[in-house]
C-alpha positions as MATLAB code, in Angstrom:
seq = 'XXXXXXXXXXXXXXXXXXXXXXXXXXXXXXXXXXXXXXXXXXXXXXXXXXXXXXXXXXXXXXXXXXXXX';
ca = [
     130.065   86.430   78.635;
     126.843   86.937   76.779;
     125.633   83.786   78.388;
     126.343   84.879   81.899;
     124.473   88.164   81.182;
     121.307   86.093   79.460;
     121.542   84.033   83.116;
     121.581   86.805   85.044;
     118.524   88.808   83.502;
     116.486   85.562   83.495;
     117.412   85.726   87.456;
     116.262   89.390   87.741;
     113.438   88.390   85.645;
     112.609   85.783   87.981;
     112.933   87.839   91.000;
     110.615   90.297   89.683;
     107.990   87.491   88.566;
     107.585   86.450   92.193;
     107.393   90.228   93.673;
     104.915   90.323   91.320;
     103.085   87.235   91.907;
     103.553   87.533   95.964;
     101.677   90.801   95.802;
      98.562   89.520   93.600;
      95.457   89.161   95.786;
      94.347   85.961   97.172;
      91.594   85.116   95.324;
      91.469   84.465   91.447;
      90.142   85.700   88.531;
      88.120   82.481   87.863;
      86.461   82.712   91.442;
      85.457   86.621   91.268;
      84.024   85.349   87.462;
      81.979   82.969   88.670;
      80.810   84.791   91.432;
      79.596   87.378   89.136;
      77.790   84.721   87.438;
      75.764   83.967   90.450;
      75.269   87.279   90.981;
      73.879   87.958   87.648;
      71.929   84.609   87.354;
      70.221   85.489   90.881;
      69.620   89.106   89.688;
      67.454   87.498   86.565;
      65.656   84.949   88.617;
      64.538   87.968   91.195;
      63.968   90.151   87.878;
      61.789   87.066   86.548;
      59.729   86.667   89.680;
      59.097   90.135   90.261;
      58.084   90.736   86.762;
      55.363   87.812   87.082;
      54.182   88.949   90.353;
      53.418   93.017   88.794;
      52.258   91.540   85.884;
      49.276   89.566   87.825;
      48.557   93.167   89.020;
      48.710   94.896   85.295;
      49.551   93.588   81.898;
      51.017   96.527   80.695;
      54.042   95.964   82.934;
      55.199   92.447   81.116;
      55.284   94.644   78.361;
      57.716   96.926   79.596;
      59.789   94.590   81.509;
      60.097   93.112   78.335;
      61.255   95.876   76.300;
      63.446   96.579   79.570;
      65.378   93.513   78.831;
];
């Protein structure tokens, strides 16, 4: 008896895993990290290049985009 019951909650577990898992977005995790790795590594390039472009202009602003970052 106790082995039937163990079967069937492992089915009902089951059942529920795969609700679960059917309902999860498309996409994964490891796809939206990345992403927002290239999002942050093309935020610091632009950051970089605009920071040597206002510096050319005045010195004083290296200095603050530096204590920015």
């Amino acid at each position: 008896k106790r082995v039937a019951d163990m079967k069937e909650t492992i089915r009902a577990l089951n059942e529920r895993i795969s609700s679960l898992q059917s309902s999860l977005p498309s996409s994964s995790r490891r796809d939206q990290a990345s992403s927002s790795l290239d999002q942050r590594s093309a935020i610091e390039q632009f950051f970089e290049r605009y920071t040597k472009e206002r510096t050319k202009e005045d010195w004083r602003f290296w200095l603050m985009a530096r204590l920015f970052k």
